[in-house]
Structures are given as structure tokens and as C-alpha cells.
C-alpha positions, 0 to 999 in steps of 0.5 A: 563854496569850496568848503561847503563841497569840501566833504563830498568831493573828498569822499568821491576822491577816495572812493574813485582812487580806490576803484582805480587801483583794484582795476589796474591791479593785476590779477591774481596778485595778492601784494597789488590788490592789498596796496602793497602791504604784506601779509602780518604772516607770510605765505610758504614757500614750495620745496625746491628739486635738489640737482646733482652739482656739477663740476666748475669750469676751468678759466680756459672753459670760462673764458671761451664761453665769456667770449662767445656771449660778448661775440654775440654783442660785437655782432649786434653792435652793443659792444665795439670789436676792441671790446670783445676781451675783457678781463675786468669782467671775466675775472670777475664773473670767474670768481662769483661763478666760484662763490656761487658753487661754494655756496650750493656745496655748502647747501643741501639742494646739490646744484640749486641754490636757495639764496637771496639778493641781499645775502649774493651781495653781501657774500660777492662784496667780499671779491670787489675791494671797491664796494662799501657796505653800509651795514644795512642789508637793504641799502647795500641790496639796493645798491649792487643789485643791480650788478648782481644781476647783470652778472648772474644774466651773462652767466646765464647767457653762458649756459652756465646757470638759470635763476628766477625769483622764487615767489611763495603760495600768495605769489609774493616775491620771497628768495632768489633761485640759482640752478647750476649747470654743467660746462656747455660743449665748446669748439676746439677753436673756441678753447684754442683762442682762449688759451692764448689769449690766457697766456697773453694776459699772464704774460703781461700781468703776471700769473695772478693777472693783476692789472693794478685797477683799484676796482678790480679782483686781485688774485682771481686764481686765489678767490676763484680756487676751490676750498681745500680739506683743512678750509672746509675743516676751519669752517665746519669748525667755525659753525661748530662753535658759533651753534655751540655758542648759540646754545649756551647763550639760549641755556643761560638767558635768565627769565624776568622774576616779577609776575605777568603783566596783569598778575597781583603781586602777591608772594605765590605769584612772585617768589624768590629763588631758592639758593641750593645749598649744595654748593661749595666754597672753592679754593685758588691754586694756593688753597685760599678760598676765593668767595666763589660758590659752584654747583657740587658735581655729586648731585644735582644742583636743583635737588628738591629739599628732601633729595637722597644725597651722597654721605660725602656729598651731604656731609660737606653740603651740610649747613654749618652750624652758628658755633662752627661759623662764630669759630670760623670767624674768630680763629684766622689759622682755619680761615687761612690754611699755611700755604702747601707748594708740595700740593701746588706744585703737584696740582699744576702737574696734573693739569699739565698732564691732562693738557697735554694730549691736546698741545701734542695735537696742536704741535702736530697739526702745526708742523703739518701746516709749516710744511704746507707753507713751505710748497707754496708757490708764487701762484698763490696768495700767503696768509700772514697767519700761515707766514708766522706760524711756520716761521715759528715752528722753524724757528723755535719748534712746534711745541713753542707754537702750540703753547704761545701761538705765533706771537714769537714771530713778531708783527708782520707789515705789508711792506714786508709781505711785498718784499718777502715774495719779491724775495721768493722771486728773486730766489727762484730765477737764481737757484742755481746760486744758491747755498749749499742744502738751501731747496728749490722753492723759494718759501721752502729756503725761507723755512729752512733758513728758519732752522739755520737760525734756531740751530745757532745766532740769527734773526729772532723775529719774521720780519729781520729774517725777511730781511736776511733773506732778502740780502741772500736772494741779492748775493745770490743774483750777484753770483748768477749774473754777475758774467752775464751778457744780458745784464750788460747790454741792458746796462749800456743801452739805458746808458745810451738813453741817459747820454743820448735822449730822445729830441723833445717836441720842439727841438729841432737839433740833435744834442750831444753827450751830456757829459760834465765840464770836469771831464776830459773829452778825447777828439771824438767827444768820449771821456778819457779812462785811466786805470777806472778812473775818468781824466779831470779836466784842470780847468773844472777839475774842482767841480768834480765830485769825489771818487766814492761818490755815487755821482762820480762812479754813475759817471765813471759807468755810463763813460765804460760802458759806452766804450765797451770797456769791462766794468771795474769792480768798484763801479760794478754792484753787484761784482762788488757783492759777489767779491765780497761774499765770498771773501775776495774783497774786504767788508764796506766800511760804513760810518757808525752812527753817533749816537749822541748826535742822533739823538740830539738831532732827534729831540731838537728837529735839526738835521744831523749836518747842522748838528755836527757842526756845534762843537762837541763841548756845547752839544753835550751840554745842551744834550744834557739840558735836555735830558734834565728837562725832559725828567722834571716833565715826567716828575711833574707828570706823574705827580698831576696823575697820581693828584687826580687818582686821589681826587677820583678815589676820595669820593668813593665810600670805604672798601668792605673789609674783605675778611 
């Protein structure tokens, strides 16, 4: 019965899902009443009303908007009031906010910006360090639309923009419009509160308000910074040559010979290309001729057969005869002229004449860049391009860098950009200690210590010269706060929290000093100090460390500053550096390295200490060993290659002989 019915039933059920879907559709949409198919070609879009730009916000401006948006919320009871700041989000707000003004003064609508979804979130994806992009546009769309959106509503909700979806003549969804507006009218309270709050926020995480968060935008203030002359320059540039790229790929695609699908291949339908015989054999730098053929520049390439050409160029462009090609073949002399280093050397100077207008404007656009660099400040990030440029016009001069680029400065790793700007830090709190002719910023004294060591000896590569800088920022630190009070009663309390801790949860009693057993105590429990020395005790004195030892000397300190004694200069580091650059104390003695047993170490996996302990007869020899052993695997190494290239090259057929 059920088959029988079958038929009927299921016609009845289409027909009825059909009927059902046209009745809810809504009206005037074309995409629901075509069950969600588009069209095969899409309907046009209106034209968009250009805007006048506006200006962007300031982060005070921003973040006095941002407040009175979320102030709205805390009334409503969406949010808590310990919520009503949040820099998280209005970092992250400030900076799309500024992508979307890069965005329409790169377009040509003013203030409206014609975009789409998935574009807004590739483009802001670039801003949130933890947003993975999969390739795909629309999984990535689908992914942080979403949060787009939430954004690009509190913007709105801000006075700060308007966007729609834009739909075309079929009322299809088709773009995503932006409407820039200007800064809304604030109160002088409103813009009082937020200043405040700004400096708060600097105060506690620095100037580029980086708090650390892994989900969060770090250096706002750079990704939030409009786009400078020489940026807008790069990417006009940018966009030069991709066009130009584009172009040549167009020019040069090469259409299929064979003839249209349906078409008999007979010879009118299906003809070969004629090679122009206006073509020329080339020669190398030496004069011998390399097999390439070019096209003749004194005519055309495509000329028809029957062409007027030049008398120069038809009588080169002539074909030779078979005598002269049976000559050619036999005579080696005219198939390899002597070699001429008089025209060689004359041809390499012409193209360096000819090049060198241009490497003159690359030095000088170079130089320009280093000084640049050398204004910069702490409140921005460094490009490690920029870094390694200026240091090689410092170093080695612009010529240098407009001919090998920044390869002299050698490879520059995070660890050290880190350690540069804390170094450019250091140099700016004590620039009062400074050397002679050194500026006052801190990426200025690192150029001009770059001049220091082009003039004479010194660090050939950014990297040691970061290093060197970094031990002259320290000197420098030694020489200002080496007398300083500050320095000194921060030195005594954090001994004070070493010898005095705080009681733990369950501890009920109060501990004293920590003090070692091998010091002598007096009748008041304080170590007894002679001359910067601590008094051992005679019954543990063989469990004191020795006196150069830093665990001596952590002693030796903590026990002067508690009695408020002055600090010695072997237990003061940095009085020891301050001493020592300017000659008043004599170098540190350090322990040269064995090279032999640091290599022995090396190559075996034991630590250097139980390497010292073999004798030094039995360390040579296996030392030795080693090396021997190490040579036969390199032999026997190369040997299996070279085996295996022979196996790979005697299948091939034989070379052409290339005359």
C-alpha cells in the first residue's frame, strides 16, 4: 500500500514545499523567492555619494567617546561599574578606527568607504596577533565577522561612523558601506576624565600601553599613527609595480597554436609561427657568443617579409649563406674571437657610468632615511630594516648601502632589538653621563657610535655594536648613580626583605636575621665588619665561601648596608664599574677559556669540570682521537656522495657537444 501511494504522495509533497516557500518568501526579494540561488550575472550596484574626509580623533577624544558609549551600558546594567574602562578595547577600537581612515584616503569616495566583510577582516587581522587566518576569505569571514561587527557598532554608537550593508538593483546583499564622520562635540569634563585616565594607563604600562595580553594590540600608538610621506610613497610605489607586473604577465601570456575545438586541423587553420629573421646572436662580457637570440632594436621584430629595413640592419639581419655557415663551422678562430680585456674593461665602465646616476640616488635617499632613524624615539616602534640600514651608512657610508644593501650589518635577532631599546632607555635617563660629542637621543648616540667605529677599530656588525652600546649605557649608569641616595636606601630595603621576610601563613613566631653560621655575630645579632671584610666565626670558618665569591660578597653587602655603613668598592658593582673606566682601579682578571678543553668538552658531552680533572697527557690524546675519527667520517662521507652523483649521471644520455 505504501509503494503503491508512493508516487502520488511524493509529488503532492513537493508541490506543497514549494507553495510553502514562495508564501513565506519575502516580498520583493528576488534571492528567497529563487530558493537562494543567485543569479549566474549579478545585478549593479548604485553609485556611491562621495563625502568630504574627515579628520581622525585624538586618543584623548576617542577615549572620551568610548567612555560615554560604555557609560550608557553601566546605567543599563549590561556592564559592571568596574567595567566602564577598558583599555583592551579601546586600543583596539583606536586602531581599526585608524585602518578604516587609511582605508577611504586610499579610495576615491572621501569619507565612504566601499569595502566588504571579508576584506575588513583580512585587512584588521593584521592588528590582533591572536587571529589565525586560514587562507580561505570566507572561513576567515565567517569566523571574525562577528567581532567586526560588534566593533564597527560601538563606533557607531560613538558618533564616529555609519555603516549599512549595501544591496544591488535585485536587492541582493552585495558590499559592506562605511560613512566616516567627524569627532562628535565633547564636554570639557568629558575630555578632562579621559586625559587622566590616559596618563594612568602610561604611567603603569609605559608609553606604547602594552599590558602584556597576548590577545592584545601592542604599540597602539604605532598601528594607530597615520601613514607618513615616505610610507605613502612605498606603497604608491608598491602598487606601481605590481600594475607593472600585471601587465607584463598580460603582454607576455602566450595564446594555444592548435586550432578551435571543432575546427579540421588542416595547415591554414593550424600554422606555424614564423621566426623573424631579424634576430642577432649575442655576446657575453667576453665576446663570446652565448646561443641567445634577441630581437634587432632597428626594426621591428614582427616586420612582414617584404619590410624596408636599414642597410646596417638588413646586412647584419641577412641570411647567412651555406659557404659562409661550412666556414664558420670549420675555422675555430671566428667562432672564438681572442679575448679583448681593453673592450672589457671599457664596456663595464660604460655601465657603470650609466649606473651611476641611480646609486647616487639611493645613497642620498639612504642618508636621509639614517638621519631619520636617528630622531626617533622610545614612543615608536624601530623597523629592523631601518636599524640595519642606518647602521650601515654609519658604519661603512652610503655608497656601501646603495650598492650591497644592508647585508654588512649582519642578522639582527629579537633578543637583541629588546636589548637595543633597553639600552636606548638606559642612555636617556643618564645623559648627563655621557661622553664627550655623544647627542641626547639615545638612536642618535647609537649612529654616531657607528661613525666611531667607521673612523678607526671597532664592532663591524649591528649586532656587536648593540653590545657595545649596551656596556657604555651601563658605564654611564655607574657614573650617574654611583653617589646616589635613591639607589642606596633601595639597596638596603631589599636587604631588609632578604634578612627579615615576611611571616608565612602559619607561622606564628617572628624569625630572626638569616645569617650564615660562619659569621661572627655581635651582642646585638649584627655581623662584625673589619676593614670590608666579615669576621668568620672559628668553629664554621671552613664553611665560609671565598672572599671573591659572589656569595661571600651578597653577604659581605647586605651585613654593610644594614649597619649603614658605606659600601666598599669591591662589594659596590657598579662603584667597581665607575672606578674602572676611568682608570682608577685595574681591569678584571678574567680566566681565559681553554680552547682545548672546550673543545674536548664539546665534542664528547661532559661538563667542562670533569674535563679539567683528566690529565692533560690523556686529554690530548683522546682529543686527538677524535679529530682523526672525525676526518675518516668526513672521507668516507664524501666518498658515498660523490658514489651516488655517479649512479645519478650515468643513466642520463650523453651531453651535446656544445660547438
Amino acid at each position: 500500500m505504501a509503494c503503491m501511494g508512493s508516487g502520488p504522495t511524493t509529488d503532492s509533497g513537493l508541490q506543497g514545499t514549494d507553495d510553502l516557500s514562495n508564501a513565506t518568501a519575502i516580498p520583493g526579494d528576488p534571492a528567497r523567492s529563487r530558493g537562494l540561488r543567485r543569479q549566474r550575472h549579478r545585478g549593479l550596484c548604485p553609485a556611491v555619494s562621495p563625502t568630504p574626509l574627515p579628520a581622525a580623533p585624538t586618543a584623548v577624544e576617542l577615549l572620551a567617546l568610548f567612555t560615554r558609549v560604555r557609560s550608557v551600558r553601566v546605567a543599563t546594567g549590561e556592564l559592571g561599574p568596574t567595567r566602564l574602562y577598558d583599555l583592551r578595547a579601546w586600543k583596539t577600537s583606536w586602531a581599526e578606527l585608524a585602518y578604516l581612515h587609511r582605508l577611504a584616503g586610499g579610495g576615491r569616495h572621501g569619507g565612504t568607504v566601499v569595502t566588504s566583510m571579508r576584506q575588513l577582516v583580512s585587512g584588521i587581522a593584521a592588528l590582533h596577533p591572536s587571529w589565525k587566518l586560514t587562507g580561505d576569505p570566507w572561513q576567515d569571514r565567517d569566523c571574525h565577522h562577528q567581532s567586526v561587527r560588534r566593533r564597527l557598532s560601538g563606533l557607531a554608537g560613538a558618533g564616529l561612523l555609519q555603516w549599512r550593508v549595501g544591496v544591488d538593483e535585485d536587492l541582493e546583499e552585495r558590499r559592506t558601506e562605511l560613512v566616516l564622520l567627524p569627532v562628535p562635540e565633547l564636554l570639557p569634563d568629558e575630555l578632562t576624565a579621559a586625559a587622566a585616565r590616559l596618563e594612568r594607563w602610561e604611567a603603569r604600562y609605559g608609553s606604547a600601553l602594552n599590558t602584556g595580553s597576548p590577545i592584545a594590540i601592542s604599540d597602539v600608538k604605532r598601528a594607530a599613527a597615520p601613514l607618513d610621506a615616505c610610507e605613502r610613497r612605498r606603497r604608491g610605489r608598491q602598487r606601481t609595480r605590481q600594475a607593472a607586473q600585471a601587465r607584463r604577465r598580460v603582454g607576455s601570456s602566450q595564446t594555444n597554436s592548435a586550432p578551435p575545438f571543432g575546427t579540421p586541423n588542416k595547415p591554414e587553420n593550424n600554422k606555424a609561427v614564423e621566426i623573424s629573421s631579424n634576430v642577432e646572436e649575442t655576446t657575453n662580457a667576453c665576446g663570446e657568443r652565448t646561443r641567445d637570440t634577441r630581437p634587432n632594436a632597428k626594426a621591428p621584430r614582427n616586420a612582414p617579409p617584404g619590410a624596408a629595413f636599414d642597410e646596417n640592419s638588413s646586412a647584419e639581419a641577412a641570411p647567412k649563406s651555406p659557404e659562409s655557415a661550412s666556414e664558420k663551422k670549420g675555422s675555430g678562430a671566428d667562432r672564438l674571437p681572442e679575448f679583448d680585456s681593453t673592450a672589457l674593461v671599457a664596456r663595464v665602465g660604460a655601465r657603470s657610468a650609466q649606473r651611476e646616476p641611480l646609486l647616487k640616488d639611493i645613497a642620498v635617499g639612504a642618508e636621509r632615511r639614517a638621519v631619520e632613524l636617528a630622531g626617533w624615539g622610545l614612543d615608536r616602534a624601530w623597523p629592523v630594516g631601518r636599524l640595519r640600514e642606518a647602521w650601515v651608512v654609519a658604519r661603512y657610508g652610503s655608497r656601501a648601502a646603495a650598492e650591497f644593501g644592508a647585508s654588512a650589518a649582519g642578522p639582527l635577532y629579537p633578543d637583541d632589538h629588546a636589548r637595543l631599546r633597553r639600552a636606548v632607555a638606559r642612555y636617556e635617563r643618564n645623559v648627563a653621563g655621557a661622553p664627550d660629542g655623544f647627542p641626547t637621543g639615545g638612536l642618535a648616540a647609537m649612529v654616531h657610535l657607528a661613525t666611531l667605529a667607521g673612523a678607526g677599530a671597532g664592532p663591524r656588525t649591528l649586532r656587536y655594536a648593540i653590545g657595545a652600546f649596551d656596556q657604555l649605557t651601563r658605564r654611564m649608569r655607574a657614573h650617574a648613580t654611583r653617589d646616589s641616595v635613591t639607589r642606596l636606601d633601595a639597596a638596603t630595603r631589599r636587604a631588609e626583605r632578604r634578612q627579615h621576610p615576611r611571616p608565612t601563613r602559619y607561622q606564628f613566631r617572628l624569625p630572626g636575621p638569616f645569617w650564615p653560621r660562619w659569621v661572627t655575630l655581635d651582642a646585638q645579632g649584627n655581623p662584625v665588619l673589619d676593614h670590608g671584610f666579615l669576621t668568620l666565626d672559628e668553629a664554621a670558618a671552613s664553611w665560609a665561601p671565598a672572599p671573591n665569591t659572589e656569595a661571600y660578597r651578597c653577604v659581605a653587602r647586605d651585613a654593610y648596608l644594614l649597619a649603614g655603613a658605606c659600601l666598599p668598592p669591591h662589594l659596590d658593582g657598579r662603584t667597581t664599574m665607575s672606578m674602572r673606566a676611568r682608570g682608577q682601579l685595574p681591569p678584571a682578571n678574567r680566566t681565559p677559556r681553554h680552547s682545548e678543553l672546550t673543545e674536548l668538552a664539546h665534542r664528547t658531552g661532559m661538563s667542562l669540570q670533569r674535563a679539567a680533572r683528566i690529565a692533560e697527557p690523556l686529554r690530548a690524546a683522546m682529543l686527538t682521537s677524535i679529530r682523526l675519527a672525525d676526518a675518516r667520517h668526513a672521507r668516507e662521507s664524501a666518498a658515498r656522495l660523490q658514489r651516488a652523483l655517479s649512479e645519478m649521471t650515468s643513466g642520463l644520455p650523453p651531453r651535446r657537444d656544445p660547438r
